[in-house]
N, CA, C and O atoms as a Maestro MAE file, in Angstrom:
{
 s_m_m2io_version
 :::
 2.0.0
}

f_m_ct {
 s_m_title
 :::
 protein
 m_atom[332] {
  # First column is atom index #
  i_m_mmod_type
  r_m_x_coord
  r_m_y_coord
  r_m_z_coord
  i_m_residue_number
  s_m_chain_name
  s_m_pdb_residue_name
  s_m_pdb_atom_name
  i_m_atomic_number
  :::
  1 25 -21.042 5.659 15.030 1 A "UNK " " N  " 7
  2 3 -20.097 5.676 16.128 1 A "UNK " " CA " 6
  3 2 -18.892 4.827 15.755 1 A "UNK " " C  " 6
  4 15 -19.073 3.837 15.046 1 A "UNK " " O  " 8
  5 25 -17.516 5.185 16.239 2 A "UNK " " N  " 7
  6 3 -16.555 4.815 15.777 2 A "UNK " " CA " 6
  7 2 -16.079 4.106 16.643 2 A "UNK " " C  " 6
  8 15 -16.210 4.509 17.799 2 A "UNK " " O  " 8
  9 25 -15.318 2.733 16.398 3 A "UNK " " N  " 7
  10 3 -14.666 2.315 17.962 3 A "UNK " " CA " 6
  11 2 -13.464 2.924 17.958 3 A "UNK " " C  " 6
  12 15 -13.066 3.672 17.065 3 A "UNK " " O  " 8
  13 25 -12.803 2.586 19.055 4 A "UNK " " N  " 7
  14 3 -11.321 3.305 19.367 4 A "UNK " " CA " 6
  15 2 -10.647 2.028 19.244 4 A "UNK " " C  " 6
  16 15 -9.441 2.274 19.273 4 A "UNK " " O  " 8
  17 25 -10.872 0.597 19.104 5 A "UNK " " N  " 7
  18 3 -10.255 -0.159 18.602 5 A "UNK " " CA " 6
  19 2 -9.586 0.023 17.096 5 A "UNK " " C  " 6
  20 15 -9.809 0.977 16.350 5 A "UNK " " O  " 8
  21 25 -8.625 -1.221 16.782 6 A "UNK " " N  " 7
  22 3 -7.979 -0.710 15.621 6 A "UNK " " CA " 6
  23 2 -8.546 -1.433 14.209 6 A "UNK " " C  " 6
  24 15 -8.331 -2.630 14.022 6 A "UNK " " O  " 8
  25 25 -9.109 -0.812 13.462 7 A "UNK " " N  " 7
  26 3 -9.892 -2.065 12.407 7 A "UNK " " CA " 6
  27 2 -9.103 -2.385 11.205 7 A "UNK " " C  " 6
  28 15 -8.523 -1.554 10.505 7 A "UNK " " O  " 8
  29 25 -9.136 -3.890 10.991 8 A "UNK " " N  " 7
  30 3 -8.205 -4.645 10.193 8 A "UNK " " CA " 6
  31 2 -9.345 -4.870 8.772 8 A "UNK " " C  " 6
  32 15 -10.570 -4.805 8.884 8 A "UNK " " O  " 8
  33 25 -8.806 -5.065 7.828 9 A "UNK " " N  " 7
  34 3 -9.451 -4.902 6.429 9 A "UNK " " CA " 6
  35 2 -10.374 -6.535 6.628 9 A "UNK " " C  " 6
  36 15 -9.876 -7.477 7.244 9 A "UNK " " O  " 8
  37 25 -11.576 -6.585 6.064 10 A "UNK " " N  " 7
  38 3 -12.620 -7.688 6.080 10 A "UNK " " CA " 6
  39 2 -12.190 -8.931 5.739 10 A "UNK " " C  " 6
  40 15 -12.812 -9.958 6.011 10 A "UNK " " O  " 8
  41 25 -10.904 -8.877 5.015 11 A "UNK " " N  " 7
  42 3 -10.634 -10.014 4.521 11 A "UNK " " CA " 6
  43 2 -9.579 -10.266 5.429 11 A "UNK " " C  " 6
  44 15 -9.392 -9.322 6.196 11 A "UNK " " O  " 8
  45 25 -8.535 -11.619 5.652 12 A "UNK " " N  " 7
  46 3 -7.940 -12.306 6.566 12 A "UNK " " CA " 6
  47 2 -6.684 -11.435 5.825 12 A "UNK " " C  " 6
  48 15 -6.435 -11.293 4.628 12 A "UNK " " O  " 8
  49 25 -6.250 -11.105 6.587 13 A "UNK " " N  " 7
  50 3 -3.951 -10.530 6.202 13 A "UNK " " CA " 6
  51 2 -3.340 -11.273 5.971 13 A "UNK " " C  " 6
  52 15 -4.460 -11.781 5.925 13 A "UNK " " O  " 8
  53 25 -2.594 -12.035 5.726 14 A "UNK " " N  " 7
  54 3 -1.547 -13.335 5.616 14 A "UNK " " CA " 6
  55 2 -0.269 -12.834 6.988 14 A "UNK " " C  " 6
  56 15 0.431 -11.863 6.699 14 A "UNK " " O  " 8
  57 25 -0.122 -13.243 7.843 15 A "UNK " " N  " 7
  58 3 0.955 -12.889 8.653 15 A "UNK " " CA " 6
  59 2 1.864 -12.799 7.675 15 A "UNK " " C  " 6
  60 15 1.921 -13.178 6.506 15 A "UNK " " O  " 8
  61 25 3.129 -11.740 9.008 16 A "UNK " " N  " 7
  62 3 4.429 -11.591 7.862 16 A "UNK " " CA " 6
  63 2 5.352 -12.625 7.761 16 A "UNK " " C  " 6
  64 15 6.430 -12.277 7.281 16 A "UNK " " O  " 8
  65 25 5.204 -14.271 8.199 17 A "UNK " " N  " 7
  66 3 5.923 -14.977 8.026 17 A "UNK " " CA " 6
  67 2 5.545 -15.654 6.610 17 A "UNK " " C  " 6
  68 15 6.341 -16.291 5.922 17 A "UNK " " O  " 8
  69 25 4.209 -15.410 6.299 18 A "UNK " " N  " 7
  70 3 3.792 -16.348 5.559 18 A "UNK " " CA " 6
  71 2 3.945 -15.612 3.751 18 A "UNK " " C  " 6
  72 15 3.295 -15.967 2.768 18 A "UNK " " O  " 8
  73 25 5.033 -14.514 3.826 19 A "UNK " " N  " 7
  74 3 4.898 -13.787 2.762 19 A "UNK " " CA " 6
  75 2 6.626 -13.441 2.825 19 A "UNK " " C  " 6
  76 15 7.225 -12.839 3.716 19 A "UNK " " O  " 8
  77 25 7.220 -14.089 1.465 20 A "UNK " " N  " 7
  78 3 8.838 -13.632 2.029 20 A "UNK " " CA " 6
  79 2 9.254 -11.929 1.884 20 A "UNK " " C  " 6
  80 15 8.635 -11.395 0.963 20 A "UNK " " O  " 8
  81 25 9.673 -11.516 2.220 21 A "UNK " " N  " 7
  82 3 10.082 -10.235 2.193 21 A "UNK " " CA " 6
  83 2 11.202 -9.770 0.884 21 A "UNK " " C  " 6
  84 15 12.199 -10.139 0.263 21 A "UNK " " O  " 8
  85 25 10.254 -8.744 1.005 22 A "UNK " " N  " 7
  86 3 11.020 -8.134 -0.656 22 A "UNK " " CA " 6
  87 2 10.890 -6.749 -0.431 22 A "UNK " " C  " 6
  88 15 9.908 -6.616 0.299 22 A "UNK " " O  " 8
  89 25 11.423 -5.565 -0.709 23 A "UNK " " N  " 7
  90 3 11.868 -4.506 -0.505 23 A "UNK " " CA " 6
  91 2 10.858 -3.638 -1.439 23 A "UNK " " C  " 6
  92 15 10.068 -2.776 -1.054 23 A "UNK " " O  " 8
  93 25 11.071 -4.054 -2.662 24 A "UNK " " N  " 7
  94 3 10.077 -3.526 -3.759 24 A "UNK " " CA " 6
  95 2 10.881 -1.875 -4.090 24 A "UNK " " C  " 6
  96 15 12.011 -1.461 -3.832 24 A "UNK " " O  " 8
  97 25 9.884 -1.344 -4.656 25 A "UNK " " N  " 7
  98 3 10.274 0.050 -4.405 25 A "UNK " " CA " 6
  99 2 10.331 1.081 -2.788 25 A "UNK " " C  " 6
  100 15 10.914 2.151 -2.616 25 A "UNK " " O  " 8
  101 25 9.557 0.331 -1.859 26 A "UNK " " N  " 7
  102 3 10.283 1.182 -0.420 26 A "UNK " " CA " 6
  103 2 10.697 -0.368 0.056 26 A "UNK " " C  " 6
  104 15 10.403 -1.476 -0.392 26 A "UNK " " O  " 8
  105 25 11.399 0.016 1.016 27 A "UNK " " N  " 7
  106 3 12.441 -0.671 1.873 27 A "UNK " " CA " 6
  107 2 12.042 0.080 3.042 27 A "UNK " " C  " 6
  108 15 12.601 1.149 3.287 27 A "UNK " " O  " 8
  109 25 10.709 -0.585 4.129 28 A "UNK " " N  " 7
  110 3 10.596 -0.710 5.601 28 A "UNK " " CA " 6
  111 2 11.439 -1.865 6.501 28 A "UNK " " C  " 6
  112 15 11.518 -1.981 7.724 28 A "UNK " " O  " 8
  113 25 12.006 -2.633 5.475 29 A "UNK " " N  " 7
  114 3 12.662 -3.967 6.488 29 A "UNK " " CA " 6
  115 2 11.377 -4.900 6.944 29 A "UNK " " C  " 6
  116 15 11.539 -5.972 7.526 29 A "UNK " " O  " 8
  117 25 10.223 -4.421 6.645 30 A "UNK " " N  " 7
  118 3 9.206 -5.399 7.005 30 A "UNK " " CA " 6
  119 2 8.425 -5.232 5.454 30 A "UNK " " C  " 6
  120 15 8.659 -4.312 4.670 30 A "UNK " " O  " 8
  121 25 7.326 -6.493 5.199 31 A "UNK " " N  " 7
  122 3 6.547 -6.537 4.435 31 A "UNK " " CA " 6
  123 2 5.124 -5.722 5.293 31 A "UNK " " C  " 6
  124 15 4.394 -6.347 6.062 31 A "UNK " " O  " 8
  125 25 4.927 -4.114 4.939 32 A "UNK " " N  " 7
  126 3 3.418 -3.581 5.383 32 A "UNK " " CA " 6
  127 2 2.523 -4.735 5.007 32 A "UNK " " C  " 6
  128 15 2.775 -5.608 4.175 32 A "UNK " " O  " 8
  129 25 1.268 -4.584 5.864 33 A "UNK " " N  " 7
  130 3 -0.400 -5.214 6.110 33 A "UNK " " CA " 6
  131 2 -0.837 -5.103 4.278 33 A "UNK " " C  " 6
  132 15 -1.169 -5.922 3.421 33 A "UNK " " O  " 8
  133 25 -0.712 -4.295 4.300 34 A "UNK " " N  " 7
  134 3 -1.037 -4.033 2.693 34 A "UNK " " CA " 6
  135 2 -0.271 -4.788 1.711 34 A "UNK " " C  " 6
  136 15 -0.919 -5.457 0.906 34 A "UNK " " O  " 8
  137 25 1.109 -4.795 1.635 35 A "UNK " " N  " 7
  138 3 1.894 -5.666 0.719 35 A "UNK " " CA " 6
  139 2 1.424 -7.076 0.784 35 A "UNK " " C  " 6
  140 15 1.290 -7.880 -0.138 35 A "UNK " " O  " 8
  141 25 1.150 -7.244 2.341 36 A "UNK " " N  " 7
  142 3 0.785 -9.118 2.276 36 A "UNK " " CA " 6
  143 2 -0.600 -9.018 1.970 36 A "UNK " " C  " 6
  144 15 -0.937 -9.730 1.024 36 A "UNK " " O  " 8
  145 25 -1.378 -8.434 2.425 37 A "UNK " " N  " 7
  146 3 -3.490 -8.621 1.369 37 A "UNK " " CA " 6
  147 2 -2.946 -8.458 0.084 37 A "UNK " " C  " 6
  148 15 -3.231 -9.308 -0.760 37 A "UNK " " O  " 8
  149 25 -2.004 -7.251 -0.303 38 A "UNK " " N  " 7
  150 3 -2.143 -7.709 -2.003 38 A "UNK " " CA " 6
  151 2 -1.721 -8.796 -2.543 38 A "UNK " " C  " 6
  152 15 -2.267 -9.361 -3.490 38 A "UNK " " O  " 8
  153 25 -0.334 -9.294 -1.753 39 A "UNK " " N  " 7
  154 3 0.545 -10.987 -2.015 39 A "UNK " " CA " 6
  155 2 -0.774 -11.810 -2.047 39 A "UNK " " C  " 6
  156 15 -0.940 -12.494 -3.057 39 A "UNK " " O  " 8
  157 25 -1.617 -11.840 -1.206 40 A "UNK " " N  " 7
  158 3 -2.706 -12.824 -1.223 40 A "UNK " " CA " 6
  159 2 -3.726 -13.364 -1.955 40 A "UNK " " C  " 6
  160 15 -4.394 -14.392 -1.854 40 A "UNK " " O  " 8
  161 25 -3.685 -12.043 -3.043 41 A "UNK " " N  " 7
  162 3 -5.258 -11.636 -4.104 41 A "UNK " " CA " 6
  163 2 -4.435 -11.978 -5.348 41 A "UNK " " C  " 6
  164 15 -4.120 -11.048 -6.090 41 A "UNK " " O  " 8
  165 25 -4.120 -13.022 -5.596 42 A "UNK " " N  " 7
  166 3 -3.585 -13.256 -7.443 42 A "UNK " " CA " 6
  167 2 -3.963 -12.653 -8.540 42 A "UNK " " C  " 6
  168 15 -3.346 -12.610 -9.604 42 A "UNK " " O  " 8
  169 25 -5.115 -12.125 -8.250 43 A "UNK " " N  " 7
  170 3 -5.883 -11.134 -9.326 43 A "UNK " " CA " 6
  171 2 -5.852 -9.731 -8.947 43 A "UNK " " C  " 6
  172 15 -5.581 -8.903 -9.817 43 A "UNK " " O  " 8
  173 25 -6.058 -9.418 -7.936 44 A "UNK " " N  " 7
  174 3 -6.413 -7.958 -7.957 44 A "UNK " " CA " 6
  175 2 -4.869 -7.606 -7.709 44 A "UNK " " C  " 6
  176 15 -4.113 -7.043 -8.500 44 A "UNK " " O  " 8
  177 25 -4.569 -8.098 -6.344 45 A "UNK " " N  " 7
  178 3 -2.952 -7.798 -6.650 45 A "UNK " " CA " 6
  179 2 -1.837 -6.994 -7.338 45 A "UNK " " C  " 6
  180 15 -1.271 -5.957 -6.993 45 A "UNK " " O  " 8
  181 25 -1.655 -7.987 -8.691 46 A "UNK " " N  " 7
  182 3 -0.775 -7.533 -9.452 46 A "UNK " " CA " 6
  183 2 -1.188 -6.539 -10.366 46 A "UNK " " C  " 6
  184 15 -0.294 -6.006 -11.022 46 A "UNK " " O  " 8
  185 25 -2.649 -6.085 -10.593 47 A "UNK " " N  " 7
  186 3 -3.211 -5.389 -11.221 47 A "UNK " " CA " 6
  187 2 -3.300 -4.191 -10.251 47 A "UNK " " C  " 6
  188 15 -2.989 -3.246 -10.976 47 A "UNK " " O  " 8
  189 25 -3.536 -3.722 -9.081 48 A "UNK " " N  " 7
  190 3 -3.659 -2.922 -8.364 48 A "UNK " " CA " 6
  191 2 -2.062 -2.311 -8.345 48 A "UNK " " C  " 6
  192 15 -1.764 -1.124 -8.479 48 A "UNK " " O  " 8
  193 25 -1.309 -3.222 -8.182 49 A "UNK " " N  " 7
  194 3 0.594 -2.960 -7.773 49 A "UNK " " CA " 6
  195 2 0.711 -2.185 -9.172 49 A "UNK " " C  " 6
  196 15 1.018 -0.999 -9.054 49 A "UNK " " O  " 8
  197 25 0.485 -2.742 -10.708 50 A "UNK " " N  " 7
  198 3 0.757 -1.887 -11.652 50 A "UNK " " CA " 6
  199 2 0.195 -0.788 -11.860 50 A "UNK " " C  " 6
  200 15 0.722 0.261 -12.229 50 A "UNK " " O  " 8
  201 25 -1.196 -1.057 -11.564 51 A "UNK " " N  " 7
  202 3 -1.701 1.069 -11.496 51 A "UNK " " CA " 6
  203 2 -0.808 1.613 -10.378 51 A "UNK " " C  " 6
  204 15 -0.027 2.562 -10.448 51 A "UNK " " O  " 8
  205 25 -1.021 0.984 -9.546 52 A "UNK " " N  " 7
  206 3 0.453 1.600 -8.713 52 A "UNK " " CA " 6
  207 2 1.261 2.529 -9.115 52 A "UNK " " C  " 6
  208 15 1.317 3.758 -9.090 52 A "UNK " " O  " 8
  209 25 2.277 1.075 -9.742 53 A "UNK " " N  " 7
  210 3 3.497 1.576 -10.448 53 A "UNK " " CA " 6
  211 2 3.338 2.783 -11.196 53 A "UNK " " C  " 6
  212 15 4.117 3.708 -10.966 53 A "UNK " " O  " 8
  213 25 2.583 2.890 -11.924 54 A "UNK " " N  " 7
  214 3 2.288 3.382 -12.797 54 A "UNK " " CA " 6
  215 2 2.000 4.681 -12.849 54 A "UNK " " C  " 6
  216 15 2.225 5.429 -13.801 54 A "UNK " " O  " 8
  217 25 1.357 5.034 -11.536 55 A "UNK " " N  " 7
  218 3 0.790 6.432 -11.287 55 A "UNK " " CA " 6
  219 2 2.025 6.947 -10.558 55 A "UNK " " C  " 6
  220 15 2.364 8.103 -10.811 55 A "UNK " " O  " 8
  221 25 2.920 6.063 -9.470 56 A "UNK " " N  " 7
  222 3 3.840 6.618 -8.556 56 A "UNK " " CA " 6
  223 2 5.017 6.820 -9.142 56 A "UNK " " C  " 6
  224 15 5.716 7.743 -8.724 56 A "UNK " " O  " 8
  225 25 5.431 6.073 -10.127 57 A "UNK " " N  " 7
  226 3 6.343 6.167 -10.807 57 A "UNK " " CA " 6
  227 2 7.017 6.373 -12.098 57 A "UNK " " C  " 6
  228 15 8.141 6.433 -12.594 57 A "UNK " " O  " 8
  229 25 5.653 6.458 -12.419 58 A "UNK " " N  " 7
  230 3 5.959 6.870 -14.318 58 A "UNK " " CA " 6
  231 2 6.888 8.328 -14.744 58 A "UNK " " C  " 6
  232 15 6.282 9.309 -14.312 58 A "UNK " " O  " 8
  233 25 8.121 8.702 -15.434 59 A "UNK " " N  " 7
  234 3 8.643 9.337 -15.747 59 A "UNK " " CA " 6
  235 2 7.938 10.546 -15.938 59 A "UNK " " C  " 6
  236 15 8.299 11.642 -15.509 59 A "UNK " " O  " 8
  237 25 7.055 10.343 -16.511 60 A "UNK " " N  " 7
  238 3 6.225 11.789 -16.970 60 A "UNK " " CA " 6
  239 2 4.968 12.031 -16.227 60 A "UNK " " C  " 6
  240 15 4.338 11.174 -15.607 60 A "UNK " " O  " 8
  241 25 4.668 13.269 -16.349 61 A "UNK " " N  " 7
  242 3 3.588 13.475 -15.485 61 A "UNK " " CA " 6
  243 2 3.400 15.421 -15.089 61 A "UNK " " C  " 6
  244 15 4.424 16.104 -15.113 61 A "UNK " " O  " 8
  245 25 2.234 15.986 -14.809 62 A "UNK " " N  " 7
  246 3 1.911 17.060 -14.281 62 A "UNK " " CA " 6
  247 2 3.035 17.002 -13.140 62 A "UNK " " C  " 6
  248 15 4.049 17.689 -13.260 62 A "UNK " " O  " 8
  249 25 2.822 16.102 -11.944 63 A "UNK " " N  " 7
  250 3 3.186 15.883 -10.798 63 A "UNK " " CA " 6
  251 2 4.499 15.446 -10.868 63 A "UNK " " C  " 6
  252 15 4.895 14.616 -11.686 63 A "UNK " " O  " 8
  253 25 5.268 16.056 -9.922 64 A "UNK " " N  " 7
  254 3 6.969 15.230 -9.501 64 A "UNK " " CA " 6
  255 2 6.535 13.795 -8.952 64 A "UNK " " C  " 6
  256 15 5.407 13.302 -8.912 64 A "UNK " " O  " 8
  257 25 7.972 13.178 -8.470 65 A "UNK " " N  " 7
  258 3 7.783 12.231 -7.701 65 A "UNK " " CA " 6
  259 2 6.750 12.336 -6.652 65 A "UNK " " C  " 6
  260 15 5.668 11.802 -6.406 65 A "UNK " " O  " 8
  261 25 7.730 13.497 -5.985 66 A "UNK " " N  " 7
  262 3 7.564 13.876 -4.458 66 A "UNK " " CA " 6
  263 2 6.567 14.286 -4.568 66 A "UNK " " C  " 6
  264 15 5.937 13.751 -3.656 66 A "UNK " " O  " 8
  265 25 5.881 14.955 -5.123 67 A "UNK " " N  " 7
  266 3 4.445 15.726 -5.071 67 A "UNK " " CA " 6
  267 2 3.375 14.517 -5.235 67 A "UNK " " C  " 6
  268 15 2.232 14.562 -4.782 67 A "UNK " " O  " 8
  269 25 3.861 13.560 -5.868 68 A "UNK " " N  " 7
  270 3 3.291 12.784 -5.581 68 A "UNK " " CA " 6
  271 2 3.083 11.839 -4.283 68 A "UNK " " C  " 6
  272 15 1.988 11.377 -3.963 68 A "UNK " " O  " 8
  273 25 3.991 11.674 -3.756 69 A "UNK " " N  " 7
  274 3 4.166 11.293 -2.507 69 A "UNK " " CA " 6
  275 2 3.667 11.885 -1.533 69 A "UNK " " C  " 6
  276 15 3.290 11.329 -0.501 69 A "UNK " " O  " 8
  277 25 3.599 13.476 -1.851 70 A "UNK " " N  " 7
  278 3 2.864 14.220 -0.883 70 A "UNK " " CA " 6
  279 2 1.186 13.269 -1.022 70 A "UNK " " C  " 6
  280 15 0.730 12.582 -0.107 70 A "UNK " " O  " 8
  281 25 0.675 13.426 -2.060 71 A "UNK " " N  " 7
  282 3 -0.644 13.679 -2.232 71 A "UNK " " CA " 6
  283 2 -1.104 12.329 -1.867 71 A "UNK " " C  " 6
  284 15 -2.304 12.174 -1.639 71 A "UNK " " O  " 8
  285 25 -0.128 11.130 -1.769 72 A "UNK " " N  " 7
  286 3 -0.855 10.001 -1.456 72 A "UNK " " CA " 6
  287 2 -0.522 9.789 0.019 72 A "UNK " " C  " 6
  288 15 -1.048 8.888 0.672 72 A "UNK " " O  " 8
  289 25 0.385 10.662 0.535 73 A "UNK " " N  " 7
  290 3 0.182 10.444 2.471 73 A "UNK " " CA " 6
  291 2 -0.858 11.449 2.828 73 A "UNK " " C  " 6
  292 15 -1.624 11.178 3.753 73 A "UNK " " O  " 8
  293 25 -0.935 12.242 2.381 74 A "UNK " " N  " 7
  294 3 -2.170 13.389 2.532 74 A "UNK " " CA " 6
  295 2 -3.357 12.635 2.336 74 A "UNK " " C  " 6
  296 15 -3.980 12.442 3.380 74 A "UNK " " O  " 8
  297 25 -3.715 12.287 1.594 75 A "UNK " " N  " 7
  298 3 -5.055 11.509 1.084 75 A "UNK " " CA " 6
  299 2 -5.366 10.039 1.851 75 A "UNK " " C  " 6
  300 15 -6.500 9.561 1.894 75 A "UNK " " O  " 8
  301 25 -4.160 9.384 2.459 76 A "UNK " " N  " 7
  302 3 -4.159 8.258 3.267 76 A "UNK " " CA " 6
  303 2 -4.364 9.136 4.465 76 A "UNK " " C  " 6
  304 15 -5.558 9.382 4.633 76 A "UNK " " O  " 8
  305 25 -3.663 9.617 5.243 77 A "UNK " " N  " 7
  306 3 -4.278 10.510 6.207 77 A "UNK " " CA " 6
  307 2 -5.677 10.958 6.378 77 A "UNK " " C  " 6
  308 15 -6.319 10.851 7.423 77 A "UNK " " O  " 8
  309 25 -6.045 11.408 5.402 78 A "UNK " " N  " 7
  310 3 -7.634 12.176 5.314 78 A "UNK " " CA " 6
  311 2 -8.452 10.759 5.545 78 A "UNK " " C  " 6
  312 15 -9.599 10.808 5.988 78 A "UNK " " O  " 8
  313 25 -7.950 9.744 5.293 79 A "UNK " " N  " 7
  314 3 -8.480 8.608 4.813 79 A "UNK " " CA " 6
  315 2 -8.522 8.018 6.284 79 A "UNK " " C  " 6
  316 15 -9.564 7.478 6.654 79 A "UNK " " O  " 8
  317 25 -7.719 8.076 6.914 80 A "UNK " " N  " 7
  318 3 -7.415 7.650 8.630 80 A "UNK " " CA " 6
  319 2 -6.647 6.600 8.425 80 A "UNK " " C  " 6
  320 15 -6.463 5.783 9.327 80 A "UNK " " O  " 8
  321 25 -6.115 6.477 7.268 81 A "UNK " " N  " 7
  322 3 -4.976 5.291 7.037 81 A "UNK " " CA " 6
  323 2 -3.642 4.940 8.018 81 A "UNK " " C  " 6
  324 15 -3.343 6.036 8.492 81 A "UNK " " O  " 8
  325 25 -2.996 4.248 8.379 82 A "UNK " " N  " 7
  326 3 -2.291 4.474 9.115 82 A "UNK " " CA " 6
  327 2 -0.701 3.784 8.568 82 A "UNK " " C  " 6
  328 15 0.268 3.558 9.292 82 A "UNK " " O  " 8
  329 25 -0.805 3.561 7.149 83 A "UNK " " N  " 7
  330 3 0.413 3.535 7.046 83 A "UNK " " CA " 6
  331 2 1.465 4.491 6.093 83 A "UNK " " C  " 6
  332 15 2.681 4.301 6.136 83 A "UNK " " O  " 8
  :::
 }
 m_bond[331] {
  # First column is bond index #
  i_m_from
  i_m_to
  i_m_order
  :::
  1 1 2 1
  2 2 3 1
  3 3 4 2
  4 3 5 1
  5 5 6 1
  6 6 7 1
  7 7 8 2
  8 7 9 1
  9 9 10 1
  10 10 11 1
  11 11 12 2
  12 11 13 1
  13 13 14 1
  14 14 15 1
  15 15 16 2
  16 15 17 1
  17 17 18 1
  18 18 19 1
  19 19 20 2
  20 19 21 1
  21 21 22 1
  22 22 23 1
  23 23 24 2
  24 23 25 1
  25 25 26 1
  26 26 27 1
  27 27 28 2
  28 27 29 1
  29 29 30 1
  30 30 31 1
  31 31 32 2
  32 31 33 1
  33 33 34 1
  34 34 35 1
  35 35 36 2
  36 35 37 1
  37 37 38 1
  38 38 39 1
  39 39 40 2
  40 39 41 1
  41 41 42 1
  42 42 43 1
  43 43 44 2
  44 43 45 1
  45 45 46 1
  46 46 47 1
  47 47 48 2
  48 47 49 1
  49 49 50 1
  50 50 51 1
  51 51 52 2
  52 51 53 1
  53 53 54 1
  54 54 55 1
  55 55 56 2
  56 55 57 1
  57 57 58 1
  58 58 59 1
  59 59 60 2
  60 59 61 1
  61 61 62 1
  62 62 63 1
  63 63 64 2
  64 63 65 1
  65 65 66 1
  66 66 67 1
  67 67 68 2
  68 67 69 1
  69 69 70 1
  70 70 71 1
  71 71 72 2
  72 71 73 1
  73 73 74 1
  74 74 75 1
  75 75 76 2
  76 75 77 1
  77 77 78 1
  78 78 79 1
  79 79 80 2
  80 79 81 1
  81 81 82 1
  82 82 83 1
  83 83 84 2
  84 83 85 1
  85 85 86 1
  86 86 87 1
  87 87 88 2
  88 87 89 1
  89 89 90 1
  90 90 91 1
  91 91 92 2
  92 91 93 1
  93 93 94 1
  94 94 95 1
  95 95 96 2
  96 95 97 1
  97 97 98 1
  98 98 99 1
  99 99 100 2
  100 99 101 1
  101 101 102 1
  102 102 103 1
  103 103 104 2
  104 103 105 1
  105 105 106 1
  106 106 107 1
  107 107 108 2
  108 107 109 1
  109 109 110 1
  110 110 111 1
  111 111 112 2
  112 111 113 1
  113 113 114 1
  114 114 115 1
  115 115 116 2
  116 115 117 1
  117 117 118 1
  118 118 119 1
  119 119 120 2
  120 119 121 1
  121 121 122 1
  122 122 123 1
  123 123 124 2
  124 123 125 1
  125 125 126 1
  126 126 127 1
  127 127 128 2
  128 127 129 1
  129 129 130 1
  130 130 131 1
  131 131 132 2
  132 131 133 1
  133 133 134 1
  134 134 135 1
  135 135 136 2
  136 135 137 1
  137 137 138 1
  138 138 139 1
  139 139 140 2
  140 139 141 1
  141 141 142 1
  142 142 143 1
  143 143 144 2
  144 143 145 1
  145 145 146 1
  146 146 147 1
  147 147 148 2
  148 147 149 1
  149 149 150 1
  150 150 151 1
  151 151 152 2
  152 151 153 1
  153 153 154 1
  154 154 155 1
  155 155 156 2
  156 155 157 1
  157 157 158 1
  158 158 159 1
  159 159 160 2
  160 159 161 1
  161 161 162 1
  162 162 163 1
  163 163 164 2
  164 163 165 1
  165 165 166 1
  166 166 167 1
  167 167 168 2
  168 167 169 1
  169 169 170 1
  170 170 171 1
  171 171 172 2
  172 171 173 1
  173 173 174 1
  174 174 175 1
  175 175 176 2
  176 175 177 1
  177 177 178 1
  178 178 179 1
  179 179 180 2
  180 179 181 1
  181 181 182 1
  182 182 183 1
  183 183 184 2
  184 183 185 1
  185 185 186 1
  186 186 187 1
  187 187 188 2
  188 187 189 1
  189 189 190 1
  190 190 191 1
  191 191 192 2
  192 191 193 1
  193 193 194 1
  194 194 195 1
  195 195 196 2
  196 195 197 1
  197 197 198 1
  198 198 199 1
  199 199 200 2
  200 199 201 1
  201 201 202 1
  202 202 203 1
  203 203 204 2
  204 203 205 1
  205 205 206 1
  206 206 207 1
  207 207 208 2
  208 207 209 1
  209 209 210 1
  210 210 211 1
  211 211 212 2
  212 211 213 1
  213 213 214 1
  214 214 215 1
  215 215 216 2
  216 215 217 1
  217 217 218 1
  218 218 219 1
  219 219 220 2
  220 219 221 1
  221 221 222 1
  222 222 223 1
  223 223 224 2
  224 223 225 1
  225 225 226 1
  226 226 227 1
  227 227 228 2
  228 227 229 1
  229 229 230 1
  230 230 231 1
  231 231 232 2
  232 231 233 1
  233 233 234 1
  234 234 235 1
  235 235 236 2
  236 235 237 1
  237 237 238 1
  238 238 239 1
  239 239 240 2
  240 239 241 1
  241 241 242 1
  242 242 243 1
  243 243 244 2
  244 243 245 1
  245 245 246 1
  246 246 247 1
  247 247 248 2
  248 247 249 1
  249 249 250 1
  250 250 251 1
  251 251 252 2
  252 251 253 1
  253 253 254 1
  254 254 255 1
  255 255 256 2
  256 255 257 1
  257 257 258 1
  258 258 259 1
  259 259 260 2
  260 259 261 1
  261 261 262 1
  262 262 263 1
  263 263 264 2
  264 263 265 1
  265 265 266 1
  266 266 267 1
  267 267 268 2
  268 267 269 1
  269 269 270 1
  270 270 271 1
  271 271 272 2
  272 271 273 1
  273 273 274 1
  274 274 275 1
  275 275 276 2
  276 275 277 1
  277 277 278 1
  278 278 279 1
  279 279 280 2
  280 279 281 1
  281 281 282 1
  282 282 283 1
  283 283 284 2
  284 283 285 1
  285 285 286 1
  286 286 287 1
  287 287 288 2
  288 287 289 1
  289 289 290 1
  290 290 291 1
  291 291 292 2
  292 291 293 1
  293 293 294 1
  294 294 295 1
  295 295 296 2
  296 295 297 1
  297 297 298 1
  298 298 299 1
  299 299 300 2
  300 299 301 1
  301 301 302 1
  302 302 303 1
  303 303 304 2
  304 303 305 1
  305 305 306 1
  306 306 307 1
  307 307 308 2
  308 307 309 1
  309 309 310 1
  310 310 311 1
  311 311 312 2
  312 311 313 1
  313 313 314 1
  314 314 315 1
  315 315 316 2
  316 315 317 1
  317 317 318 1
  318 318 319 1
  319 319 320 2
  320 319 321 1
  321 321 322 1
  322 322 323 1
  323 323 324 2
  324 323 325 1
  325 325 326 1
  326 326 327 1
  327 327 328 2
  328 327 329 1
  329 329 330 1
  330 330 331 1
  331 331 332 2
  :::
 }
}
């Protein structure tokens, strides 16, 4: 059974004051829930941000940008992700 409350990841978020704001590759004007848990994890973090990079943005590839972009709001969706 699912609640209809909203569930926050197991580990603590860092509020968005406590993380300065940086644009990165998107520009929301805010730092997302996600940007500050990864700011928080010194290890997994910067290692997670470069597969990142890496998959979203690498020059070459089967996939366009955008097709890529499709497939990771599609898959966050399926996922019940909400950002």
């Amino acid at each position: 059974m699912t609640s209809s409350k909203s569930r926050e990841a197991w580990v603590e978020i860092p509020g968005p004051a406590s993380h300065s704001e940086q644009a990165g590759p998107y520009d929301f004007g805010f730092v997302p829930a996600m940007g500050r848990l990864l700011a928080a994890h010194p290890l997994i973090g910067p290692a997670f941000m470069a597969l990142y990079g890496a998959v979203m943005f690498a020059p070459d590839g089967a996939l366009s940008r955008g097709e890529r972009e499709f497939v990771a709001g599609v898959a966050a969706a399926a996922q019940g992700c909400t950002y």
